[in-house]
Each structure stands twice: as structure tokens, then as C-alpha cells.
C-alpha positions as CSV (number, residue, x, y, z in Angstrom):
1,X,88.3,-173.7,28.2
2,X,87.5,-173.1,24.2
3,X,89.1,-170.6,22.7
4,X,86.9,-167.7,21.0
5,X,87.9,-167.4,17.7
6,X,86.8,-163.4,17.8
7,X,87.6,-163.4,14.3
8,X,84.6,-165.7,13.2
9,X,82.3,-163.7,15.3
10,X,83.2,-160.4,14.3
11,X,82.8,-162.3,10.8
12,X,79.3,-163.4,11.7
13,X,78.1,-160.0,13.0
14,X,79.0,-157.8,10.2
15,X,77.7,-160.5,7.7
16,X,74.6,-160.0,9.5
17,X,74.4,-156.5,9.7
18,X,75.2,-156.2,5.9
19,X,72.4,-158.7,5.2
20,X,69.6,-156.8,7.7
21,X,70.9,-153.7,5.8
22,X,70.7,-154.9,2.4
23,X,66.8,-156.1,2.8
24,X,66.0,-152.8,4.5
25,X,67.1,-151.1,1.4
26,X,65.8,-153.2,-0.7
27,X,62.7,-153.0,0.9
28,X,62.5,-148.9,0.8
29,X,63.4,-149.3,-2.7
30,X,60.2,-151.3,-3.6
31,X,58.5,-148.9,-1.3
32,X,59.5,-146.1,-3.4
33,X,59.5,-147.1,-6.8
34,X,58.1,-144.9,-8.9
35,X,56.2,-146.5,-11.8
36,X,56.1,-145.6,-15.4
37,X,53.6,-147.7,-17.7
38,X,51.5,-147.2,-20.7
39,X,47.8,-148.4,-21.0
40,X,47.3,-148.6,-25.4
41,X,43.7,-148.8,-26.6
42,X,43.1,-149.5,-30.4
43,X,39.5,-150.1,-32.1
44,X,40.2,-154.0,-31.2
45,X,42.8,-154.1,-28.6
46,X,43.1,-153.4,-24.8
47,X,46.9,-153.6,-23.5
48,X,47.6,-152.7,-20.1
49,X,50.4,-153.9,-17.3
50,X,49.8,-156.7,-14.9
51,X,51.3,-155.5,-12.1
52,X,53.4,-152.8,-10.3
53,X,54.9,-152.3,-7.0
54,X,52.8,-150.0,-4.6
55,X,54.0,-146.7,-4.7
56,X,53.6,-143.6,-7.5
57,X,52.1,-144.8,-10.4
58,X,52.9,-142.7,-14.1
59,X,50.1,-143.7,-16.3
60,X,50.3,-142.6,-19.7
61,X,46.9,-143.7,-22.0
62,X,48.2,-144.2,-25.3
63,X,44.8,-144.2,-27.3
64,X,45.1,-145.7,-30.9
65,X,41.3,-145.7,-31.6
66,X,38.9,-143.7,-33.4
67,X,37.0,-142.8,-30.9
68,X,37.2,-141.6,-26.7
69,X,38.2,-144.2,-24.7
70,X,39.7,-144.0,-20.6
71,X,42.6,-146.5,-19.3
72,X,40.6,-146.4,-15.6
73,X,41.6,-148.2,-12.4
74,X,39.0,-149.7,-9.5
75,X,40.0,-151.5,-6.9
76,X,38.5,-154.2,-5.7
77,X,37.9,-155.0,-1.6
78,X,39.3,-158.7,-0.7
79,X,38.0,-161.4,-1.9
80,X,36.5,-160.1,-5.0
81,X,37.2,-160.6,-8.5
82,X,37.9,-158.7,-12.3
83,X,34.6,-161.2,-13.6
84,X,32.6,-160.8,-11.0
85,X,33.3,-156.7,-11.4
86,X,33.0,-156.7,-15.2
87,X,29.2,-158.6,-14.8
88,X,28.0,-156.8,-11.5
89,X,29.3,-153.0,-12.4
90,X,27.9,-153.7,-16.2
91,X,24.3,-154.9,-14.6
92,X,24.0,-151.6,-12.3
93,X,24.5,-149.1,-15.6
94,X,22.6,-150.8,-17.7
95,X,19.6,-151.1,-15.3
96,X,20.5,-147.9,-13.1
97,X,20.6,-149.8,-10.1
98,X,23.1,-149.6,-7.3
99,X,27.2,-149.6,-8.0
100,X,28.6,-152.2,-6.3
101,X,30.0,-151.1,-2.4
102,X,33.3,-153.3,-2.8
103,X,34.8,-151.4,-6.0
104,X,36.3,-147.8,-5.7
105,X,37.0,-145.9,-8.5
106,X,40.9,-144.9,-7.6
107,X,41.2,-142.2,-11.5
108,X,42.5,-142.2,-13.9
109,X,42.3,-140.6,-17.8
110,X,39.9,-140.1,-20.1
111,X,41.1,-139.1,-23.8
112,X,40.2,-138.3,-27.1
113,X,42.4,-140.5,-30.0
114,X,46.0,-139.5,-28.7
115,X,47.5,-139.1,-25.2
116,X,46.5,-138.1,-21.7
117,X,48.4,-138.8,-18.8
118,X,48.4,-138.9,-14.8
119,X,49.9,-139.7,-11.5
120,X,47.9,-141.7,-9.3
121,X,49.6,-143.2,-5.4
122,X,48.4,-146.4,-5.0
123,X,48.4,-148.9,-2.4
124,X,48.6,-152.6,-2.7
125,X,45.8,-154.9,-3.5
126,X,43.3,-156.5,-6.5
127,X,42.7,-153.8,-8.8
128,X,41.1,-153.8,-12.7
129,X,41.5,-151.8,-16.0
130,X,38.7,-151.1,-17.7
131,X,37.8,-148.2,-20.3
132,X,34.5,-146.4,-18.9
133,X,33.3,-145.1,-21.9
134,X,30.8,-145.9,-24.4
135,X,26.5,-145.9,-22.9
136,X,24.5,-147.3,-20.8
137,X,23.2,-150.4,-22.6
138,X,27.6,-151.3,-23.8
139,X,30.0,-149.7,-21.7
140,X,33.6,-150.9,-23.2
141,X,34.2,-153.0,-20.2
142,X,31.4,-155.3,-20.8
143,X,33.5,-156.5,-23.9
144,X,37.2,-156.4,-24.3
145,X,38.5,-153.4,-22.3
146,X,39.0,-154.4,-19.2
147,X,42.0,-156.8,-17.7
148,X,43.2,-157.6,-14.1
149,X,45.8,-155.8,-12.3
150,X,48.0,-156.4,-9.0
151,X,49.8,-154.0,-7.0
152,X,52.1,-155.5,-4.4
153,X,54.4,-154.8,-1.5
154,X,53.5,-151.8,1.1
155,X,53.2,-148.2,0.6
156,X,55.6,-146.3,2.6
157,X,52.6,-144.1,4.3
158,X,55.0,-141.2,3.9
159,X,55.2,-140.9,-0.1
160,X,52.9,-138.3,-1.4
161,X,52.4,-137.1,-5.0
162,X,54.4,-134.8,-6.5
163,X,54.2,-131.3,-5.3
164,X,51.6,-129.4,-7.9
165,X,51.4,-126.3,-8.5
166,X,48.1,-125.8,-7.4
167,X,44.8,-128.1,-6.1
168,X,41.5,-128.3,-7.4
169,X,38.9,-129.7,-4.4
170,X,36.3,-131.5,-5.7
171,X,33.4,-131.5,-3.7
172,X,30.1,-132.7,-3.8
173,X,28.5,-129.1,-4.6
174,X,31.7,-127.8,-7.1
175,X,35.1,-126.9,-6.7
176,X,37.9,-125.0,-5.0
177,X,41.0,-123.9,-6.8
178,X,44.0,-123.1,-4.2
179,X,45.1,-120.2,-6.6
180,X,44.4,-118.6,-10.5
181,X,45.4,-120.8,-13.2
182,X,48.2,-119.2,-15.3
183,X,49.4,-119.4,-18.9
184,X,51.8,-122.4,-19.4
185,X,52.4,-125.7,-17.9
186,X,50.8,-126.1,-14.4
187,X,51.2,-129.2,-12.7
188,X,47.7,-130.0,-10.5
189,X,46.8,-132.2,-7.6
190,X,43.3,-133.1,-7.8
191,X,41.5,-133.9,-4.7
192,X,38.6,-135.5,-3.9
193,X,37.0,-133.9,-0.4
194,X,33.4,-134.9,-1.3
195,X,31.4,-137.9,0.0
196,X,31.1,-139.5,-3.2
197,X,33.0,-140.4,-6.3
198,X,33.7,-137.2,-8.8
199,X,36.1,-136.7,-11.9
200,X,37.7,-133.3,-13.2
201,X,36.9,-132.0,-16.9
202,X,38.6,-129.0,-18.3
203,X,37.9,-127.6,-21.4
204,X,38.3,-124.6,-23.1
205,X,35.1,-122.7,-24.3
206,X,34.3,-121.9,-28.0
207,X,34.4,-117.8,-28.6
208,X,31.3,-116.0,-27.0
209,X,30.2,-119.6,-25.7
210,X,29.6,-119.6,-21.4
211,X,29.1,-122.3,-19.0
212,X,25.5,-122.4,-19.4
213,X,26.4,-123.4,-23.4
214,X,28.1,-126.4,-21.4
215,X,24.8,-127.4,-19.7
216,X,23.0,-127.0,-22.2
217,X,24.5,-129.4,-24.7
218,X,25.0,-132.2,-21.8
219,X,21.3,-132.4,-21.7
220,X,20.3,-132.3,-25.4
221,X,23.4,-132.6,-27.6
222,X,21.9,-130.7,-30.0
223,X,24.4,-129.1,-32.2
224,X,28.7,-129.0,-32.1
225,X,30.0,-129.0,-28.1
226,X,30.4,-125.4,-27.3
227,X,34.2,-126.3,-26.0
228,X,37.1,-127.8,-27.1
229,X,38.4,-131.2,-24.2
230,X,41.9,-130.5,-22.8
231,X,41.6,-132.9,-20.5
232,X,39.9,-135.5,-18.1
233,X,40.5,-137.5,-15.1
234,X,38.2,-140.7,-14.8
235,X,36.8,-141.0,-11.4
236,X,38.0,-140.6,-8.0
237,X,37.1,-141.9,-5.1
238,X,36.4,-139.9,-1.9
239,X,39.3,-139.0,0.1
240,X,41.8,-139.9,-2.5
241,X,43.8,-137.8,-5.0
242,X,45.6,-137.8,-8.6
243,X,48.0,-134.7,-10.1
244,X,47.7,-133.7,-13.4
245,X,49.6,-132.0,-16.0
246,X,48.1,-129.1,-18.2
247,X,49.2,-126.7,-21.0
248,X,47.2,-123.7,-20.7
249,X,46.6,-121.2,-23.2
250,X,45.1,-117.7,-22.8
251,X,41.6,-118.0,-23.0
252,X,38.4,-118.9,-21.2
253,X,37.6,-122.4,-19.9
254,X,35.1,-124.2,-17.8
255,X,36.0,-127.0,-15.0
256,X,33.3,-129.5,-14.6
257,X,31.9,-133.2,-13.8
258,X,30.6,-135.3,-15.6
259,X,30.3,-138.3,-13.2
260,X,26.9,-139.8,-12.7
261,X,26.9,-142.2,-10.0
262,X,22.9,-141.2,-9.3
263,X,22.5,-141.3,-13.1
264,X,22.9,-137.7,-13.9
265,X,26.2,-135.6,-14.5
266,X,27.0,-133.7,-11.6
267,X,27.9,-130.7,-14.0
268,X,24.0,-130.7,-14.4
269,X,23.3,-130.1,-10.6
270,X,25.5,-127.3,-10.8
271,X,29.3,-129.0,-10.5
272,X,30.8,-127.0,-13.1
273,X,32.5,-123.6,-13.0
274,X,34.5,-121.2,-15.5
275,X,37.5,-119.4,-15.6
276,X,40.2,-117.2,-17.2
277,X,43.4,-117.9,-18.1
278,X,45.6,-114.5,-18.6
């Protein structure tokens, strides 16, 4: 009869159990990276990551430009592509004709030259960058703003955002804040419970100006903007979320949308509402 050498198997086993360990944890460590990256925008330039691991994403939009630009993320369904996105999503605004049914908008930020940033959970899969701004006829993706952008490994289904200090429901009538808005820094979750794609605007009125002012100007711009832009998410998706930071000062504000999926701001069917900060 052989003789067991015990030794070599007790080797073997705890070799194997150290290895099994080891790609567990570094497989929950990929699950729960958190991501920092930085999208820069210049008048001539569009720099933004190739890839990230799925998890919590830290976008910052570092915007070097002269004018409002948006570091925006869509994903894309399988099989799909940034150039076929760039063409088909172009063609629908500039004729008004149907968005395409394989892209959702999963946010992101929209921001005057300087910085605006937000937290976004994504999943993996084929997503693009691209800047939403500019008009119907030129929207900056149709020239250099856009680039291609992978997100690999698997989202551990039990990460979540940050916890916020409060959550602003979008839906497709207006919105629901969970509690006041106070002076100072308030963290936000942003939620989309509608059945279509909305954003969040906040900006802080001009003295004696109201809501209605608001209105008003998104259908003529006649005259200065009756508020001052604190921030803006791009758009969201339905059933998906993004948290925000804000620095609130006393004053009054108004919350509104200005997404236009049907070819006319929500905020003009009523999606926008105001409120005090003490």
C-alpha cells in the first residue's frame, strides 16, 4: 500500500482554499470600486475615460469652454454602436422624429464654464459620452463631443448610492421632495419614478422674480433669465437614479425640467416648482 504523504495534501488544500479566497476578494473588490474620473470640455477638445469597472461612478465635468456644455452618459442595448448613435440620435433632433428605443439616457451634468459634479451606479455594458447641448440643427455630439465608453465586470446588486440627505422624485407631472431643503450643503438622490426620461434644474430666482418668470423666458427668451443655474443633471432614464451635491444659500429657488423628449420642455407643461430655503 502507498503511503499518503498528508503533508502534500494538507499543502494542496490550503493552497486551494487561499487561491478560491483570493479571486473571491478580488472579485468583490472590482464589484465595489468606487470610481473617480474627470470628463474636461474645452472650446476644441472632448476628454473623457475609456472605461471603468461597474460600480459607483464619481463624475466630475471639468468645463474649460466659453460656453455650457454637459459630460452625458447613454447606454447603448447590445449590439449597437457610439457611430451608429452619434448619426441616428443627431437625425431624430434635428428632424423631431423618434429617439432611438436602444439608447437610455443613464445622467449626468450639465454646467456652465467651471465645475459640476455627480454620482451615477452603473452597470456594465457599451455606453457613450457625449455633450447634449447646443440646438436642434448642431447638437455638440454631431461634431467632436462625443467618445465611446465601457464599463466592465458585474454590479454587486447590493451597492446603492450614497445615502442623501434627501430625494427629489421626478415624475412625469413634477416633483416630490422627501423633506424642506435647508441652508448649507445637502447631499440629494435624484430619482426618476416617471415613465419617461426627465433631468433636475435648480436655480435660484432673481429678487421679486417667480416661477412663472421661469416660463416665461423658456418660451421667448426675451430679456436676461430671471434666475441664476446652481445646478443641472442631464437626463435620466426611468427607474434609475443619480445623487447630487448642493450648496444652498437662503433664498428662493425653482426646481424644474427642461427635458424635451416630445420636443417641448417639460417645465413648460407644468414640471417645474419653487421653493424657500431658510
Amino acid at each position: 500500500m502507498k503511503k499518503i504523504n498528508f503533508a502534500l495534501i494538507l499543502l494542496t488544500l490550503l493552497t486551494s482554499c487561499n487561491s478560491k479566497k483570493s479571486n473571491k476578494d478580488t472579485e468583490n473588490k472590482v464589484k465595489r470600486v468606487n470610481s473617480d474620473v474627470t470628463v474636461v470640455i474645452t472650446d476644441d477638445s472632448f476628454k473623457a475615460p475609456d472605461s471603468v469597472p461597474a460600480g459607483l461612478l464619481k463624475l466630475k465635468l471639468s468645463n474649460n469652454s466659453s460656453g455650457m456644455h454637459s459630460a452625458h452618459l447613454i447606454k447603448l442595448d447590445k449590439g449597437y454602436t457610439t457611430e451608429q448613435l452619434i448619426k441616428t440620435y443627431s437625425d431624430s433632433i434635428r428632424t423631431g422624429g423618434v429617439r432611438p428605443k436602444w439608447m437610455t439616457h443613464r445622467g449626468g451634468v450639465i454646467s456652465e464654464p467651471g465645475s459640476s459634479e455627480i454620482e451615477l451606479l452603473l452597470d456594465s455594458g457599451n455606453y457613450a459620452w457625449v455633450c447634449v447641448m447646443g440646438d436642434d440643427s448642431a447638437p455638440h455630439f454631431a461634431g467632436f463631443e462625443h467618445k465611446s465608453f465601457k464599463v466592465y465586470g458585474t454590479l454587486d446588486k447590493s451597492q446603492n448610492l450614497p445615502q442623501s440627505d434627501l430625494t427629489i422624485t421626478m415624475t412625469d407631472e413634477n416633483f416630490e421632495l422627501s423633506s424642506p431643503i435647508s441652508k448649507g450643503n445637502q447631499s440629494i438622490e435624484v430619482v426618476n419614478s416617471g415613465s419617461k426620461y426627465h433631468l433636475v434644474a435648480i436655480s435660484r430666482l432673481n429678487e421679486d422674480a417667480k416661477a412663472e418668470d421661469v416660463i416665461n423666458w423658456y418660451t421667448n427668451y426675451n430679456g436676461p433669465p430671471p434666475a441664476r443655474g446652481i445646478i443641472a443633471t442631464s437626463a435620466i432614464g426611468p427607474e434609475l437614479a443619480a445623487r447630487i451635491n448642493v450648496d444652498f444659500n437662503s433664498g428662493e429657488y425653482v426646481l424644474f425640467c427642461m427635458a424635451n423628449a416630445e420636443g417641448k420642455f417639460h417645465l413648460l407643461d407644468g414640471a417645474i416648482t419653487s421653493f424657500t430655503v431658510k
